[in-house]
C-alpha positions in Angstrom: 128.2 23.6 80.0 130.1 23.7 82.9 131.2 27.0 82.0 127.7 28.7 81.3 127.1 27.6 84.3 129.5 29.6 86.3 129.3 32.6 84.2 125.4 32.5 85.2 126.5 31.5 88.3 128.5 35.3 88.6 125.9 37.5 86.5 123.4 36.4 88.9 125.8 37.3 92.1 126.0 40.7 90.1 123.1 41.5 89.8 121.8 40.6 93.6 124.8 43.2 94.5 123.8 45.8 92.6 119.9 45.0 93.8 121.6 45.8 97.3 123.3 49.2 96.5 120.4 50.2 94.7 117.4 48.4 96.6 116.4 51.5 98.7 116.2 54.0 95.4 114.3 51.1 93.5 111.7 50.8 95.8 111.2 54.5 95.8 111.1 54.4 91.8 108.3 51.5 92.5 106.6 53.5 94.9 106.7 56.7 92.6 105.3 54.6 89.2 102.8 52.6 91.9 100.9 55.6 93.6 100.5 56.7 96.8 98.9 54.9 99.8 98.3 56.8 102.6 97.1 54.8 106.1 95.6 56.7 108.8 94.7 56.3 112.6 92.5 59.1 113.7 92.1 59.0 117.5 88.2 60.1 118.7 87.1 59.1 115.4 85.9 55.6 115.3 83.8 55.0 112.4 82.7 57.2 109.7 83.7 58.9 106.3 86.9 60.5 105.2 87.5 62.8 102.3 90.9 63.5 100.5 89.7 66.5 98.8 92.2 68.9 96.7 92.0 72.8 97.4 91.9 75.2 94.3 93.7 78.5 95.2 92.5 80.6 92.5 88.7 79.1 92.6 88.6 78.6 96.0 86.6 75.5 95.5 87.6 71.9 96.4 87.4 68.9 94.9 87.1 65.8 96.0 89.6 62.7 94.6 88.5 59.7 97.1 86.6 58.9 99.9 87.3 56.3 102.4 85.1 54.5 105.3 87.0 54.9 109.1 86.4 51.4 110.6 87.6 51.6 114.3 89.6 54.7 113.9 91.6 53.4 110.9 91.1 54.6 106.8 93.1 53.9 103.9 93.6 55.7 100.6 95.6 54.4 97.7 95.9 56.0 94.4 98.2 58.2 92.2 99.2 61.9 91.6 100.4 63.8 88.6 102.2 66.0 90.6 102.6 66.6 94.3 100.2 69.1 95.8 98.6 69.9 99.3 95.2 68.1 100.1 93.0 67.6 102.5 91.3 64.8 104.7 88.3 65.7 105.9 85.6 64.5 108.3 82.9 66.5 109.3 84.3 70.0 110.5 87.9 68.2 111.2 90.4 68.4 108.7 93.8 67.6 108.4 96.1 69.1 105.9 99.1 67.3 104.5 101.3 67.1 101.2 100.4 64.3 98.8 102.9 62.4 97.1 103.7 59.1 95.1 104.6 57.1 98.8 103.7 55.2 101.3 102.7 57.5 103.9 101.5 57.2 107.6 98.8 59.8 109.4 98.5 60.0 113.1 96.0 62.6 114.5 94.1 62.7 117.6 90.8 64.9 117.6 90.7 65.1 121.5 93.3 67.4 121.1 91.8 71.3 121.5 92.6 73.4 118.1 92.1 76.7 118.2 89.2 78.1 115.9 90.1 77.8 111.8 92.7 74.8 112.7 93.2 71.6 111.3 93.6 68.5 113.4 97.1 68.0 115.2 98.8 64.9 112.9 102.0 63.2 113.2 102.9 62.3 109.3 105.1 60.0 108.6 107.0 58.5 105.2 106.5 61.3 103.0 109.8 64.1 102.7 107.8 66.7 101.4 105.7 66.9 104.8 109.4 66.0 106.6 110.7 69.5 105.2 107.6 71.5 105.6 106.9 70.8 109.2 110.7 71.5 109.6 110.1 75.0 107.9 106.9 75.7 110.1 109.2 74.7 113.1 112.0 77.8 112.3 108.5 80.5 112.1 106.8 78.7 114.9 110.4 79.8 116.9 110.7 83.2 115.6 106.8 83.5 116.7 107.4 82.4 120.1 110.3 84.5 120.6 110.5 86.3 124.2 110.5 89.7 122.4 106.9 89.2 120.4 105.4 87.5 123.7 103.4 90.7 124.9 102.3 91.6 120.7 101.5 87.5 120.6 98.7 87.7 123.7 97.4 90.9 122.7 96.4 89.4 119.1 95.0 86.2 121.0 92.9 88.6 123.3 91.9 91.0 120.0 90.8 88.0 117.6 88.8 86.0 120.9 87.4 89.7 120.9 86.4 89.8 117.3 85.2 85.7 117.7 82.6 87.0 120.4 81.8 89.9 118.5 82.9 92.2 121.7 83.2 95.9 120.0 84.2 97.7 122.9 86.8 95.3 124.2 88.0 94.8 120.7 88.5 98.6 120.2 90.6 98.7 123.2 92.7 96.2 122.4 93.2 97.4 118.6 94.5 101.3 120.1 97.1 99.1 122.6 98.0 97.0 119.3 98.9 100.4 117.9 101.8 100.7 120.0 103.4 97.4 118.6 103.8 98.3 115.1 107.1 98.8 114.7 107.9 95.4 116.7 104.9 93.6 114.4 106.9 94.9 111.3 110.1 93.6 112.6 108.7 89.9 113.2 107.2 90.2 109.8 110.0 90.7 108.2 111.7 87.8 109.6 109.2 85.7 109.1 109.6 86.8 105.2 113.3 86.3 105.3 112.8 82.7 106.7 110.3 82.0 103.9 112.5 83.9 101.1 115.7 81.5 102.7 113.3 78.9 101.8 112.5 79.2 98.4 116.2 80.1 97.8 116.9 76.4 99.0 114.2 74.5 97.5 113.1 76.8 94.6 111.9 73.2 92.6 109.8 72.1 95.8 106.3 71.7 96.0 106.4 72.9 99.5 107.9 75.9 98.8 104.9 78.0 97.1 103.1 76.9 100.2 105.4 78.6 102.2 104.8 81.4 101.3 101.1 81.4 100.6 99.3 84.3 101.0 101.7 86.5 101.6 102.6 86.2 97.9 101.0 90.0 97.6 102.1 93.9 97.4 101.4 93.7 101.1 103.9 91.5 101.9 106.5 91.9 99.3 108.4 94.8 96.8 107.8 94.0 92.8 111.3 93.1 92.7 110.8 90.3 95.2 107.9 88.8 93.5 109.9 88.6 90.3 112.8 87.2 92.2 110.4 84.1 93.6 108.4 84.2 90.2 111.8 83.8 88.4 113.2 81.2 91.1 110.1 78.3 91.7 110.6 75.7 89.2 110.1 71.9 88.2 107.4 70.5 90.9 106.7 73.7 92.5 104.8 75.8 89.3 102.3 72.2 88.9 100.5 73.3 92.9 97.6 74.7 93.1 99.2 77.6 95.4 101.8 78.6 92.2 98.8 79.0 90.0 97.3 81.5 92.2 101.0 83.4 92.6 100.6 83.5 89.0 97.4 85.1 88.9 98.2 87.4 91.1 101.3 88.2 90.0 99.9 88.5 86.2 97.1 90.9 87.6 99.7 93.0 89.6 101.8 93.2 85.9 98.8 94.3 84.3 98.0 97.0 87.0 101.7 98.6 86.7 102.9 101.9 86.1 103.1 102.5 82.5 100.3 99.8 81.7 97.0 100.6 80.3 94.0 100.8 83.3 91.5 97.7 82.8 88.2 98.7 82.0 85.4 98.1 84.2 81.4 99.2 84.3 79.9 98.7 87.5 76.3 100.5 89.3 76.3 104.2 90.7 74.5 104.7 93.7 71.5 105.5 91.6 71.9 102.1 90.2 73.4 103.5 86.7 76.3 101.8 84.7 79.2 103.8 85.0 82.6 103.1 83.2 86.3 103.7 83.4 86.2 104.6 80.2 83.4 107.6 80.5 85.5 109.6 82.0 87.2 111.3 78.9 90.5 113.6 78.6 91.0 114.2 82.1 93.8 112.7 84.9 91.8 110.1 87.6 92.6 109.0 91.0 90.8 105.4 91.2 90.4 104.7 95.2 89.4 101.4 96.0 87.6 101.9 99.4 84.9 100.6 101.5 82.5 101.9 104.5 84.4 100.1 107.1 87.4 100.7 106.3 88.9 103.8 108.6 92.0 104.7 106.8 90.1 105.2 103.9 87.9 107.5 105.2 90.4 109.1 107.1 92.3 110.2 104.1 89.1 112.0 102.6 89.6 115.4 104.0 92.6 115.5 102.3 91.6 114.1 98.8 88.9 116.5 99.4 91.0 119.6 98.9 92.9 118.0 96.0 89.8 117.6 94.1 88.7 120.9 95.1 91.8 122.3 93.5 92.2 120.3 90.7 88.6 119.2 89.5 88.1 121.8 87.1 91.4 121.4 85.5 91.1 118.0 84.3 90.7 116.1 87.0 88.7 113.4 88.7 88.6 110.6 91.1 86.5 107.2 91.0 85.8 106.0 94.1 85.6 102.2 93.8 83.7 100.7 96.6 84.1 97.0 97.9 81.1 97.3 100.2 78.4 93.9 99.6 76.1 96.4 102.1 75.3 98.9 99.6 73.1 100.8 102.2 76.1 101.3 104.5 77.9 102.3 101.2 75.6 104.9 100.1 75.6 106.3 104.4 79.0 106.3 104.3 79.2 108.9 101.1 76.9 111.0 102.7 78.5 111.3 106.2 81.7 111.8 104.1 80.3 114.3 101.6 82.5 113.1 98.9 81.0 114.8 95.7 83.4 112.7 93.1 81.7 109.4 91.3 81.3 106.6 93.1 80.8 102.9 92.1 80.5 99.5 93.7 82.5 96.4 93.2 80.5 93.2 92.2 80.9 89.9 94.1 80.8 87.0 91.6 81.1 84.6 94.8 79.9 86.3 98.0 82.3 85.8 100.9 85.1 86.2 98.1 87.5 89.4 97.1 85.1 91.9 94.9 85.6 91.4 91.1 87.1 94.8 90.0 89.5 94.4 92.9 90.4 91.0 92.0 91.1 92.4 88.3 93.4 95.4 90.0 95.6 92.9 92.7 93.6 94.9 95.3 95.9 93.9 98.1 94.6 96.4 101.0 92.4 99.5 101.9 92.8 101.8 100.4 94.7 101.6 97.3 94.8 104.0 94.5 95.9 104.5 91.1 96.7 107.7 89.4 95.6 107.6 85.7 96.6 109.7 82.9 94.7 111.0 80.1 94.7 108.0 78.1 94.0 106.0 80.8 97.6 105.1 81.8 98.5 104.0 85.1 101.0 106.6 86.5 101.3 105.8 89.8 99.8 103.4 92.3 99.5 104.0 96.3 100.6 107.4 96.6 100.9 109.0 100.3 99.4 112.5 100.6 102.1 114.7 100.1 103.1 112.2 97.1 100.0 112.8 95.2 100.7 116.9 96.6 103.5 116.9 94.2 102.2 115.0 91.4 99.8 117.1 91.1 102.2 119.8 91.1 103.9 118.1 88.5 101.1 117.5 85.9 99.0 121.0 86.7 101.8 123.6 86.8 100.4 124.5 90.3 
């Protein structure tokens, strides 16, 4: 007896010790098969509802998970997560963006605070690493930003987008031609803002955080194909179950499919005498689709140019589709005729208006303009090329 006594004596001494050494990493287990609990203090808010919605990239929609009532400034949310993600808490038009995980975590915000326009509440969030290493991230750009050198480019896009906010044309024009002069130093801090993000993803290619990063910039605006198969190829584990890896996936898919060497997608869409027109109608002949719209000025800037290609080349076996992304279609149709562009023209469809036109969601549109040489089986040759580019195609292909 005596000795079953000391041996349960020395299992239980064991087992306290090794509760010790592993206390820290068993409460995190806990936490992680208990859910998430998030407490907030919002200062300015004193009673009211909260929302903890969850933001669909690809949709653009939101849904909501929970709701909680603010009593005296205070709300709590508990609950649990398949997989970490960004969300939302929202009250009213305040909002406060943070990354939800299986934890305990703390929110402190204060809507007294000025935002500028489009920006969430200021919040101090505390108890969760995945915000920990984000805001740490955000610190590095918010540095490069605010370097000395990008100081004069930084006020000038303050003063251009107050411009556009007040709807003030003239000033706004004036600014934009004294922007012009800062291209070269724009594409410098762009680049290390990308080289910050790309460091990034290198480092934490598993993180949820890390698609976030990088956001929007996931596009052919921002980054070479080989780039976004080197992040496509890299993001792993947590990081392809966010909403924001779903829509780098279905941009990335649509840029794949829209690839030199790739068959064009078909599309049918209205001419401007309200006809169906498809991709497909155009038989046995090489096309130049030209995604465009009325506003945009380097589109229509190119046109005398395109002209004289077409003039050249039309009766050979050529023709370009003009693919519009106007939602005015009167400015659309006003625009042609100022332009006197004699090729086909079409307009995109909006499934959602506010949204990216359909056709030029199904191309990976990522700017204006952006065209895609065709061949005669409807093969995408090239995509994007500058004027002399498409000069010497043509060359290429017509003998001439």
């Amino acid at each position: 007896m005596k000795k079953i006594r000391i041996h349960t004596f020395i299992m239980l001494m064991a087992m306290s010790f090794l509760y010790n050494c592993n206390g820290k990493q068993d409460k995190t287990n806990r936490q992680q098969n208990d859910g998430y609990s998030v407490h907030g203090t919002i200062k300015g808010l004193q009673d009211g509802k909260i929302y903890l919605n969850h933001n669909d990239v690809v949709s653009r929609t939101s849904k909501v998970l929970d709701s909680a009532s603010i009593k005296d400034g205070k709300f709590t949310f508990t609950g649990f997560i398949d997989h970490p993600d960004q969300v939302t808490l929202v009250s009213g038009d305040k909002y406060i963006r943070f990354f939800l995980e299986n934890t305990e975590i703390e929110i402190f915000a204060d809507v007294t605070i000025p935002v500028e326009r489009y920006e969430g509440i200021k919040a101090t969030i505390k108890g969760s690493k995945l915000n920990d290493l984000y805001q740490e991230q955000q610190a590095k750009e918010k540095a490069i930003v605010e370097q000395e050198k990008y100081a004069e480019l930084s006020k000038l896009e303050k003063a251009y987008q107050k411009a556009q906010q007040e709807r003030d044309r003239e000033e706004g024009k004036k600014i934009y031609e004294a922007l012009e002069k800062f291209k070269d130093l724009s594409s410098e801090r762009s680049k290390e803002l990308m080289n910050s993000k790309v460091k990034f993803i290198d480092k934490h290619p598993n993180s949820p955080v890390a698609p976030e990063v990088l956001g929007y910039m996931f596009s052919e605006s921002s980054l070479s194909r080989n780039q976004m198969d080197d992040i496509m190829g890299k993001l792993s584990g947590d990081a392809k179950n966010t909403s924001m890896y779903h829509y780098f996936d279905d941009e990335y898919q649509a840029i794949k499919r829209t690839s030199p060497g790739e068959k064009a997608p078909e599309f049918t869409l209205k001419t401007p005498n309200g006809e169906d027109f498809s991709l497909s109608d155009i038989k046995d002949k090489y096309i130049l689709i030209d995604f465009w719209a009325s506003w945009c000025k380097p589109c229509r800037a190119s046109y005398p140019h395109l002209k004289k290609v077409y003039s050249k080349y039309k009766d050979k076996g050529f023709e370009v589709l003009a693919v519009s992304t106007d939602s005015d279609h009167e400015a659309w149709k006003k625009a042609i005729k100022e332009d006197q562009t004699t090729w086909i023209h079409v307009v995109d469809t909006f499934n959602r208006p506010g949204f990216p036109s359909d056709t030029g969601t199904l191309y990976a549109v990522p700017f204006l303009p952006t065209t895609y040489l065709l061949d005669k089986n409807g093969v995408i040759l090239a995509k994007n090329l500058s004027p002399d580019e498409l000069d010497q195609k043509m060359k290429e292909l017509f003998g001439y």
